[in-house]
C-alpha positions as CSV (number, residue, x, y, z in Angstrom):
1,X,22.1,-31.5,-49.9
2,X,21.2,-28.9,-52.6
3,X,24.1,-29.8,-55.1
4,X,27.1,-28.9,-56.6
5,X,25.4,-25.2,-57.6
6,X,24.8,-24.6,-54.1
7,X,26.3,-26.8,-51.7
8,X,26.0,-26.5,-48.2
9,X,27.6,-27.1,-44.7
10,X,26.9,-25.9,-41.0
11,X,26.7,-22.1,-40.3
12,X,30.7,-21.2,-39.5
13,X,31.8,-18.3,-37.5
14,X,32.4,-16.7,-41.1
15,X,28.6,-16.8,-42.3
16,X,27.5,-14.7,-39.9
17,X,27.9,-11.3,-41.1
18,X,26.9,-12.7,-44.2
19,X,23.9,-14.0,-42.5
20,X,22.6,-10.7,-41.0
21,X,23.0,-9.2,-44.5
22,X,20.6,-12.1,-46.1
23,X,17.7,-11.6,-43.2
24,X,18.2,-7.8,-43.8
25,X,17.8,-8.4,-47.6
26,X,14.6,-11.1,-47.2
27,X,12.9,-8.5,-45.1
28,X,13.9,-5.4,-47.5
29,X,11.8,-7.6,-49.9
30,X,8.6,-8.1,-48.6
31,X,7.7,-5.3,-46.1
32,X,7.1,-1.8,-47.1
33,X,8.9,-0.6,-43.8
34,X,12.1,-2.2,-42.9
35,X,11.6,-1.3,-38.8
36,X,14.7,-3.3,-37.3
37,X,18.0,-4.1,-38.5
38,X,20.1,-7.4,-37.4
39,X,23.4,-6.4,-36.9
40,X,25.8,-9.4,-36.9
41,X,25.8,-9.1,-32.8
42,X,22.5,-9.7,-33.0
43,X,22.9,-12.7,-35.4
44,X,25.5,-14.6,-33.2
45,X,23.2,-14.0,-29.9
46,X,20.8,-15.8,-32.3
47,X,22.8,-18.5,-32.8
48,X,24.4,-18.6,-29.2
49,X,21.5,-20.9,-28.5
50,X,21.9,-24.1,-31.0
51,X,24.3,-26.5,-32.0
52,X,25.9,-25.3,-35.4
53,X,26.8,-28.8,-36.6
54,X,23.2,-30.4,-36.1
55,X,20.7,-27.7,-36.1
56,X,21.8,-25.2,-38.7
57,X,22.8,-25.3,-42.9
58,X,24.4,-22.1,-44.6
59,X,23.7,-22.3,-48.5
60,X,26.5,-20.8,-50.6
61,X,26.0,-19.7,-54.8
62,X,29.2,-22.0,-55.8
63,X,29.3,-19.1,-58.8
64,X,29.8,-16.2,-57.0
65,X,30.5,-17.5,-53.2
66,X,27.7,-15.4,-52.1
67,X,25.5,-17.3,-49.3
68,X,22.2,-18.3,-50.8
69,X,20.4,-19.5,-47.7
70,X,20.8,-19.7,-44.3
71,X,18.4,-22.1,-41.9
72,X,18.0,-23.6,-38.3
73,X,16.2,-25.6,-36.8
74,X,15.0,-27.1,-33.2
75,X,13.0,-29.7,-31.6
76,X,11.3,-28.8,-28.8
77,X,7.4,-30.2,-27.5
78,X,7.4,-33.0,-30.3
79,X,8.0,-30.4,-33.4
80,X,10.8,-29.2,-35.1
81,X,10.8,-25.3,-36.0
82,X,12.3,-24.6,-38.9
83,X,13.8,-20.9,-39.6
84,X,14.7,-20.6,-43.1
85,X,15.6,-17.5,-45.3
86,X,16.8,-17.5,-49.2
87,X,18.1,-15.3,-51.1
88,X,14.8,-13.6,-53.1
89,X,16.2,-13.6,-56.2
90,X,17.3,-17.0,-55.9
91,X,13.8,-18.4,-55.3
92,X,12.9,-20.9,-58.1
93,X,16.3,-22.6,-57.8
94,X,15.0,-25.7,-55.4
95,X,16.8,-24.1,-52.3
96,X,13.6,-24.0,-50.3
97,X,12.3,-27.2,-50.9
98,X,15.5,-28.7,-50.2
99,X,15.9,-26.8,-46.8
100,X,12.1,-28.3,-46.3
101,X,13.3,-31.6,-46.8
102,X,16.2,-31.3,-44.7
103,X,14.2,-30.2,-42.1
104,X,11.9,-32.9,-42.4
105,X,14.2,-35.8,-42.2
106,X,15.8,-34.1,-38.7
107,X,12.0,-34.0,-37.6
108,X,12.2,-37.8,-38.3
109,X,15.4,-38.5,-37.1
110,X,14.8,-37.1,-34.1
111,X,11.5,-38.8,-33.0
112,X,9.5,-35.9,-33.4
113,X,5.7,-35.5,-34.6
114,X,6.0,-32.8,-37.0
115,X,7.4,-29.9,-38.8
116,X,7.0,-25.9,-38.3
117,X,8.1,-23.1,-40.0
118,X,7.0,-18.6,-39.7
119,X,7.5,-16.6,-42.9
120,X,6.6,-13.5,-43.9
121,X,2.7,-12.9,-45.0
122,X,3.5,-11.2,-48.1
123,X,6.3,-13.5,-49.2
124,X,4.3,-16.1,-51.5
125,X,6.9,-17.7,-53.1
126,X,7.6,-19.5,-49.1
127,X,3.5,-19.6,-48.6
128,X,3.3,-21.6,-51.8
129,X,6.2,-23.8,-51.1
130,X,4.6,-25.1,-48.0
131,X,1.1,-25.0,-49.0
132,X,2.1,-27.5,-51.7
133,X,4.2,-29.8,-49.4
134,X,1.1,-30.2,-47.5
135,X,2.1,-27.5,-44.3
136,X,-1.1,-26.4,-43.1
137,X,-1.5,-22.8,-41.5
138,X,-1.6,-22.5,-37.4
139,X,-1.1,-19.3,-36.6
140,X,0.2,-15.8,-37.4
141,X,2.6,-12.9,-35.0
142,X,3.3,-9.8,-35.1
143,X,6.3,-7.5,-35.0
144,X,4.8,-4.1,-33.1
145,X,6.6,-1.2,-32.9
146,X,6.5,2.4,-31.3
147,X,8.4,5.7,-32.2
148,X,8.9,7.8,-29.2
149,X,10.5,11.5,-30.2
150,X,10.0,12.5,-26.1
151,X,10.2,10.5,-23.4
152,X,7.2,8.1,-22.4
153,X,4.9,9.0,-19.3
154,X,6.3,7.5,-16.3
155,X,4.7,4.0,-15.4
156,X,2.0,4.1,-12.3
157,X,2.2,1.2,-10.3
158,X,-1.1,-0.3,-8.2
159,X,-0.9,-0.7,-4.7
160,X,0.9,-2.9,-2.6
161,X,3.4,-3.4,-6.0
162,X,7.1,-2.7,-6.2
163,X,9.4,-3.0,-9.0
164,X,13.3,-3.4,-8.9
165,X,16.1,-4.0,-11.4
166,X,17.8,-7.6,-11.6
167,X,20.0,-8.4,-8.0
168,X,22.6,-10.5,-8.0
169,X,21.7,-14.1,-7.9
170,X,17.9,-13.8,-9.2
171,X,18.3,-15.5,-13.1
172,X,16.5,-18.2,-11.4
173,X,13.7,-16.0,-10.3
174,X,13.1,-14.2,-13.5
175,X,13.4,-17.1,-15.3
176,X,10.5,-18.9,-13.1
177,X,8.5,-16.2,-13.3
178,X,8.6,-15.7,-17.2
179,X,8.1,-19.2,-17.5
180,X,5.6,-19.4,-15.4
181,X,3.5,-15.9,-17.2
182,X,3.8,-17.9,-20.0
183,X,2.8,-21.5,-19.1
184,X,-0.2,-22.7,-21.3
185,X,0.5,-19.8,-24.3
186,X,0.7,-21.8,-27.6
187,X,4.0,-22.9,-28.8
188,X,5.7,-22.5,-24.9
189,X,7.7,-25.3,-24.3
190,X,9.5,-24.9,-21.2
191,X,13.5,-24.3,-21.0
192,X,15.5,-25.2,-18.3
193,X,17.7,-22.9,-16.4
194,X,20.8,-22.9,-18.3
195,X,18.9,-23.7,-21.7
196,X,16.8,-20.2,-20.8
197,X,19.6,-18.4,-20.1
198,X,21.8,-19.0,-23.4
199,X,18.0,-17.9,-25.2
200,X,18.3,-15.4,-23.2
201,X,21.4,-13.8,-24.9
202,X,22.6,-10.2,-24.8
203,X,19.6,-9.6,-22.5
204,X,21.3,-11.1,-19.7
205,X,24.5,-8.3,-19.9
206,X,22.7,-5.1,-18.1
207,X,21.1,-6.1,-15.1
208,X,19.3,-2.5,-14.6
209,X,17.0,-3.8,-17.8
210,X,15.9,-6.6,-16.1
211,X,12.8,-5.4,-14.0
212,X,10.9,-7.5,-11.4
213,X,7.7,-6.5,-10.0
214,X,6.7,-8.1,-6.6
215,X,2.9,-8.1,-4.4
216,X,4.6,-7.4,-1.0
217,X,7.2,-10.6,-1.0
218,X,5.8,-12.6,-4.1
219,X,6.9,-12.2,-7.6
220,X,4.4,-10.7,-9.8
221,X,6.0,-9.8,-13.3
222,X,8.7,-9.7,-14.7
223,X,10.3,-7.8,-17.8
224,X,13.8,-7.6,-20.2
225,X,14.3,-5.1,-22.5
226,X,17.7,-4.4,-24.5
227,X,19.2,-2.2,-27.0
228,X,18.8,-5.1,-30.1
229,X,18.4,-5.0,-33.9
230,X,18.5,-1.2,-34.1
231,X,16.2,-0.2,-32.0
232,X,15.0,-1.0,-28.0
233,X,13.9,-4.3,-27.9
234,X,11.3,-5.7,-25.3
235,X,12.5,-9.5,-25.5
236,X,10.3,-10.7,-22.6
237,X,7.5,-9.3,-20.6
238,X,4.8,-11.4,-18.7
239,X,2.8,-11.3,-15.5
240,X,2.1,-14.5,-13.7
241,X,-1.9,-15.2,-13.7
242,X,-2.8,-14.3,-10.3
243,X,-1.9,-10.9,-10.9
244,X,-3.5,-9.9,-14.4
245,X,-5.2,-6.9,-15.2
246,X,-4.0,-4.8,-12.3
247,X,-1.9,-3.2,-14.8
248,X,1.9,-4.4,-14.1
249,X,2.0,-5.1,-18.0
250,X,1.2,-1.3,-19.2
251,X,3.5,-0.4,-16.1
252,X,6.3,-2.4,-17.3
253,X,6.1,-1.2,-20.9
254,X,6.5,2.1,-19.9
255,X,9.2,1.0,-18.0
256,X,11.3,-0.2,-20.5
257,X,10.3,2.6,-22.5
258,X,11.7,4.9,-20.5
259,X,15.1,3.3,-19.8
260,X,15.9,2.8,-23.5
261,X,14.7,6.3,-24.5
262,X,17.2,7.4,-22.0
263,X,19.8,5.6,-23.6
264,X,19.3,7.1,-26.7
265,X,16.9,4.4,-28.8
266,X,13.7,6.0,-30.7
267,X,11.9,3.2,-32.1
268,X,10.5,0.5,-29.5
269,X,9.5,-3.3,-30.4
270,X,8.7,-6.6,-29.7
271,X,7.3,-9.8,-31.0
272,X,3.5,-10.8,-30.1
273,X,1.2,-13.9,-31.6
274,X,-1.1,-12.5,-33.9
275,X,-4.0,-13.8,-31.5
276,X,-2.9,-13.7,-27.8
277,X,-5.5,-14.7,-25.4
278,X,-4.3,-12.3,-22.8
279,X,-4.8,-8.9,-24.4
280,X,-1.7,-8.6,-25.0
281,X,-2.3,-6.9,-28.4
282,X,-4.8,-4.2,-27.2
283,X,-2.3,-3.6,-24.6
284,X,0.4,-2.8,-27.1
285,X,-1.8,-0.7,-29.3
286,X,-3.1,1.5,-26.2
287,X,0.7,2.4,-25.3
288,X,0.6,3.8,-29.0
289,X,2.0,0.4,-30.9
290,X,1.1,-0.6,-34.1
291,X,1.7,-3.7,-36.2
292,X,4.7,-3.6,-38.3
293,X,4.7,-7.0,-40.2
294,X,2.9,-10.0,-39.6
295,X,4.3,-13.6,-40.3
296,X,2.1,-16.8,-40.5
297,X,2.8,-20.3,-39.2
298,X,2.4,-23.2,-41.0
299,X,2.8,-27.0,-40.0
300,X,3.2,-30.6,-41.1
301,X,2.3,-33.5,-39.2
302,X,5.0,-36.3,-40.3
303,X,3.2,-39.8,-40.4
304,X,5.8,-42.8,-39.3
């Protein structure tokens, strides 16, 4: 794909570490505060959830064996996101471009409409690269994080509300409730059960940080939180649209605060689009989060 200087083949079990250290590196590059840290754990749960032969590429340096680049991709809702990441002081070599092209012909290959691909704000060597391939920008997120050094206040719950960790047999109802919170949000594309659950990950390994809030018998709101990239890591939190602003969301946040302080994390975060309709981002600030890096969206429609 890129050539004899760099040649590539699918991510293999021994790319991983190697992997981790690469994202580590991209981010150490571009943001002034380096607030999580992708162990290799972390990067195989990552992984857990795509084919390696057809969805991902891991670039090596052919000079010093180092890897160069690492990308994935999937198709899901007619577009194919693309996660790439080089090397930065490999930029200027053609890797980019060439994992854009790759991911383009997939795109095509599999029937699909167009291409997508995040990167960090500040990184303009990646914003230039698909500005000039004709990506056009959609929309930005934000990792938001919180350092506790005392435990959180304890969560107040409205009336008629009750909240209980994960029981035995209920993936399906968290994962219909999640979906469901999340219906309509931009970029959702549903997942079915077993598609969910690999997404899922490490999450699914402690039941007690999987929190379900319920109105008398209904489901409400649901939440999963788990020790992840160094630090406690709120991978999924939404309240189904019946029950909004009564709020279960500013209940379960504390929530999850509170059971990773007590198991010893510090710093708190999660990811968030840059402009969720739901208030989710006021939400997050008033529990004491702040931005911590933005990335921005950009997309190419793919004619024929």
């Amino acid at each position: 794909m890129i050539g004899e200087r760099f040649p590539c083949a699918p991510v293999a079990d021994g790319d991983v570490a190697d992997a981790a250290a690469l994202i580590r590196a991209v981010d150490a590059s571009f943001l002034d505060e380096v607030t999580d840290e992708a162990d290799e754990q972390d990067m195989r749960d990552w992984l857990a959830g795509y084919d390696l032969e057809r969805d991902t590429k891991a670039v090596r340096n052919h000079a010093t064996g180092d890897l160069a680049a690492i990308a994935l991709v999937e198709g899901r809702g007619g577009v194919l996101d693309l996660d790439g990441y080089v090397r930065p002081d490999l930029t200027g070599h053609g890797i980019g471009s060439r994992i854009a092209e790759w991911a383009e012909d997939e795109a095509r290959r599999r029937g699909l409409e167009a291409v997508r691909s995040a990167y960090l704000t500040r990184d303009e060597a990646a914003d230039r690269l698909f500005r000039d391939r004709g990506y056009e920008y959609v929309r930005s997120a934000y990792r938001m994080v919180i350092d506790l050094d005392a435990p959180p206040p304890a969560p107040e719950w409205p009336a008629g509300f009750s909240v209980a960790a994960r029981a035995p047999g209920e993936e399906e109802l968290f994962h219909a409730v999640l979906e469901g919170a999340f219906d309509g949000s931009w970029g959702h594309v549903p997942r079915p059960l077993d598609e969910w659950t690999k997404r899922v990950g490490r999450d699914a390994d402690d039941p007690a940080l999987w929190f379900l809030v319920r109105a008398g018998d209904e489901p409400a709101a649901a939440a999963l939180c788990a020790p992840r990239y160094g630090m406690g890591w709120i991978s999924r939190l939404g309240v189904l649209p019946p029950y909004r602003r009564r709020g279960l969301a500013r209940a379960l946040m504390l929530l999850c605060f509170g059971e990773l302080f007590a198991r010893g994390e510090r710093r708190m975060g999660l990811g968030v689009d840059a402009t969720n309709e739901t208030g989710a981002i006021a939400l997050y600030e008033g529990v004491g989060m702040r931005v911590a890096w933005q990335a921005d969206f950009r997309q190419l429609s793919l004619d024929g």
